[in-house]
C-alpha positions as CSV (number, residue, x, y, z in Angstrom):
1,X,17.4,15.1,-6.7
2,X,13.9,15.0,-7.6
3,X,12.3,18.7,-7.5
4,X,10.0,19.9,-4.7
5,X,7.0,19.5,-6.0
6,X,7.6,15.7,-5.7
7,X,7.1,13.1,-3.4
8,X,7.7,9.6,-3.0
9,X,5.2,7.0,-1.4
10,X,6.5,3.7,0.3
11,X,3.8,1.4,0.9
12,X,3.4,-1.2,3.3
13,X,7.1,-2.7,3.5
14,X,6.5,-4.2,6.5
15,X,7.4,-7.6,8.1
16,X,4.7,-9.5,7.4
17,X,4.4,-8.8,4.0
18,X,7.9,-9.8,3.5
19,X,9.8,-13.6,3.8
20,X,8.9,-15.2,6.8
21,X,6.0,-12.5,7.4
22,X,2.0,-13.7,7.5
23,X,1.0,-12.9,4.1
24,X,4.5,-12.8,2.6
25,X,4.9,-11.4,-1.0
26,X,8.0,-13.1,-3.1
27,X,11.0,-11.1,-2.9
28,X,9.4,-8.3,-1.0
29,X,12.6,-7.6,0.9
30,X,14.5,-7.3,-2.2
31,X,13.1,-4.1,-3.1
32,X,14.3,-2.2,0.3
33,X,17.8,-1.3,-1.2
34,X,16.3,0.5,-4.1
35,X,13.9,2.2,-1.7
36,X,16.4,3.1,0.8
37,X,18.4,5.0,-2.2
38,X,15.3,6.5,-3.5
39,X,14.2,8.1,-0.2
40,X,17.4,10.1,-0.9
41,X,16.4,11.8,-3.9
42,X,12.8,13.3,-2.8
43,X,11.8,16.4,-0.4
44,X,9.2,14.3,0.8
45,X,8.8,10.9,1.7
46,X,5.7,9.2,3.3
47,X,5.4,5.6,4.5
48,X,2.1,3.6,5.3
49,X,1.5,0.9,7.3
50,X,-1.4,-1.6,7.6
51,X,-2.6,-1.6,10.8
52,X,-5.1,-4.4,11.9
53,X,-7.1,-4.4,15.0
54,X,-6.8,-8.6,15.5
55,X,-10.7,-9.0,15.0
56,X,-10.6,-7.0,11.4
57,X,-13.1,-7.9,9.1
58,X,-11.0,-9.2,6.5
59,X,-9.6,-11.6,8.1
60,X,-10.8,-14.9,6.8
61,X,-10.7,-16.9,10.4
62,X,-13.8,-13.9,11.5
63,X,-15.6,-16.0,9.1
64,X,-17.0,-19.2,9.3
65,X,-15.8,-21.7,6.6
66,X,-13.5,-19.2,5.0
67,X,-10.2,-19.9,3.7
68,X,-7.8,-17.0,3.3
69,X,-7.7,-15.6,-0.8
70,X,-11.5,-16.4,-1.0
71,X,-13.9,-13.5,-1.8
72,X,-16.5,-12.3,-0.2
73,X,-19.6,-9.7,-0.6
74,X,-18.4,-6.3,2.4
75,X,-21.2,-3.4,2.7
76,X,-18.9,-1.8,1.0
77,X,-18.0,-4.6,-2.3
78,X,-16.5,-7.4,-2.8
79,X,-13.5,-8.4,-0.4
80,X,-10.9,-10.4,-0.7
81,X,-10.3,-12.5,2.7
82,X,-6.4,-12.7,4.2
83,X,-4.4,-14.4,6.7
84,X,-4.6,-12.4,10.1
85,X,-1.6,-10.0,9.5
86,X,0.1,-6.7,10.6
87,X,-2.1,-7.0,13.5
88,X,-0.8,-3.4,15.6
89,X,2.0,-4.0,17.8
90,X,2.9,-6.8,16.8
91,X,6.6,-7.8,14.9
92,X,4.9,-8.4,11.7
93,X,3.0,-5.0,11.7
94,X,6.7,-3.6,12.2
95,X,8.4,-2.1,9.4
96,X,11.4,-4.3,7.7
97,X,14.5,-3.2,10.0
98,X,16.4,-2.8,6.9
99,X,13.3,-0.1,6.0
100,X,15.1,3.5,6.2
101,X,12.2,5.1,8.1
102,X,14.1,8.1,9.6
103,X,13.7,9.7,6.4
104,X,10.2,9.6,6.3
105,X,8.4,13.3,6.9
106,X,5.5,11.1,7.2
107,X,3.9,7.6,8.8
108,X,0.1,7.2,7.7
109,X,-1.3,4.3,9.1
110,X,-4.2,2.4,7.2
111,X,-7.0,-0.8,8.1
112,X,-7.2,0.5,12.0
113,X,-10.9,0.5,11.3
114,X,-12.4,-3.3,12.3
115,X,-15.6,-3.6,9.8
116,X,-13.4,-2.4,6.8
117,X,-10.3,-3.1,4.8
118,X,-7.8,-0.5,3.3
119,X,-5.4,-0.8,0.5
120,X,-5.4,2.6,-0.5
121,X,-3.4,5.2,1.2
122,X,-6.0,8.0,0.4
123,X,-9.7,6.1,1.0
124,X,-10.5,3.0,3.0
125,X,-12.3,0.1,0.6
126,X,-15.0,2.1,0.4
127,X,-13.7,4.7,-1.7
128,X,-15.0,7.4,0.2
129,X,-13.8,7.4,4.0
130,X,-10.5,9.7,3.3
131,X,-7.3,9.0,5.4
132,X,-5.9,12.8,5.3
133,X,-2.8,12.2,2.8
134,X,-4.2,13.8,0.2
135,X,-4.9,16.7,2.4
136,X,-1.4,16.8,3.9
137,X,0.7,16.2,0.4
138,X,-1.6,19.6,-1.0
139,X,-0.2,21.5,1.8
140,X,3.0,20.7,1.4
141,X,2.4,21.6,-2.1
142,X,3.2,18.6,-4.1
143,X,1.6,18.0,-7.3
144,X,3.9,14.7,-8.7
145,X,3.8,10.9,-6.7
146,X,6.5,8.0,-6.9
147,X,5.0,4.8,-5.9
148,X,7.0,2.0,-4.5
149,X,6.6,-1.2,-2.3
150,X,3.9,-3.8,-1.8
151,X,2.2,-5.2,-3.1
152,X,1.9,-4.0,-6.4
153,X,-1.7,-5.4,-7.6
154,X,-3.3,-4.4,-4.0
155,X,-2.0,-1.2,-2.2
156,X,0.4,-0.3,-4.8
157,X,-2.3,-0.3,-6.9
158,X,-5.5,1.1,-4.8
159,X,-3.0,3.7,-4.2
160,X,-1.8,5.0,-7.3
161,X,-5.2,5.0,-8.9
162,X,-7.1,6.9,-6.1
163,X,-3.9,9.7,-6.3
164,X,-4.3,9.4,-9.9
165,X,-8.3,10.2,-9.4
166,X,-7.6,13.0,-7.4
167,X,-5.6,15.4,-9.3
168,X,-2.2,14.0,-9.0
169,X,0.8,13.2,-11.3
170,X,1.7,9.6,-10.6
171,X,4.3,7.3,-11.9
172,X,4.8,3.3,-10.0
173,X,8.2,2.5,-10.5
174,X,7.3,-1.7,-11.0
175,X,10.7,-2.8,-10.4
176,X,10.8,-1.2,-6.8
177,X,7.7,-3.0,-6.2
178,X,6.5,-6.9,-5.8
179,X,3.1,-8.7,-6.2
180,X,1.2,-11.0,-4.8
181,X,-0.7,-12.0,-8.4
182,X,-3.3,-14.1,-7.0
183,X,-5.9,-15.0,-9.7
184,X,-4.6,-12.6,-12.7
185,X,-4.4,-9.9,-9.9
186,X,-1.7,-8.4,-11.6
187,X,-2.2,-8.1,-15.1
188,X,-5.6,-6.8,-13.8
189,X,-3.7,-4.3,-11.8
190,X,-1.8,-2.9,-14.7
191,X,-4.8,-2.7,-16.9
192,X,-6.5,-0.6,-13.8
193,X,-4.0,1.6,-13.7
194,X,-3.1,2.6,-17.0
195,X,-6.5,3.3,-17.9
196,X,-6.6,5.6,-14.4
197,X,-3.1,7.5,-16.0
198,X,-1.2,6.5,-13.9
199,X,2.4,6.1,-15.3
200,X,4.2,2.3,-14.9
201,X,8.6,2.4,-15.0
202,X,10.9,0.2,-14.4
């Protein structure tokens, strides 16, 4: 049992982000028995879910002549274009069914805002709009954060490095985790994160 100053964040195992889902990440259902387990062994467990409004922003059929996995120039930086997925209330938005989510003391949902992405579950894509979990973990006193889910060079990532920013202890455990990797997304990802402190296990 992990002590009580520790939490673990799921992030984003949701249908379309898994086999058969919209933006589906290789093996990202593999990962759900590990999680499962793992929910076990923490006082606290949150889980986020994207949440797409089905005109958001970084979609890449709200833009003319974009193809999904182009980039493009947001108020806000560069953003990476996507398939429409987990658009709200719809299956692929859903958690996996084999997702344990009655353990969860928490369900933050993220992207609900139409002119901006968000991979992080602390700040939207522009680093600044907050979502409240940081706020809500401090209260509950935790001080130490166990990454897991998808995918790990996006909202893994984002996520891990903004906790990391804010004050937090924070290990990803890579092997309860899968990528995407599109364009060296991953190695770039680890690199990001290691130099944030952020601690990568197996």
């Amino acid at each position: 049992m992990s002590g009580e100053t520790e939490a673990l964040i799921v992030i984003d195992v949701q249908n379309d982000f898994c086999p058969g889902g919209a933006l589906a990440v290789t093996g990202g259902d593999e990962i759900i028995p590990r999680i499962n387990a793992l929910m076990q062994e923490f006082p606290v467990t949150v889980l986020t879910q994207d949440w797409h409004p089905e005109e958001h922003s970084s979609f890449a059929a709200m833009h003319d002549g974009k193809s999904p996995f182009e980039t493009i120039e947001m108020p806000y930086g560069p953003q990476t274009l996507w398939p429409a997925h987990c658009v709200w209330g719809s299956k692929g938005a859903a958690f996996h069914p084999r997702l344990a989510i009655d353990p969860a003391d928490l369900i933050i949902r993220k992207g609900f805002r139409p002119e901006i992405d968000s991979y992080s579950a602390f700040f939207e894509n522009d680093h600044a709009t907050p979502t409240g979990l940081a706020g809500y973990l401090r209260e509950r006193g935790i001080t130490d954060l166990t990454f897991v889910g998808l995918a790990l060079d996006f909202c893994v990532a984002w996520s891990a490095i903004d906790a990391a920013k804010l004050g937090f202890n924070v290990r990803v455990l890579e092997g309860a985790c899968r990528a995407i990797d599109l364009n060296g997304s991953l190695a770039a990802a680890r690199d990001a994160m290691r130099a944030a402190g952020v601690v990568l296990a197996a």
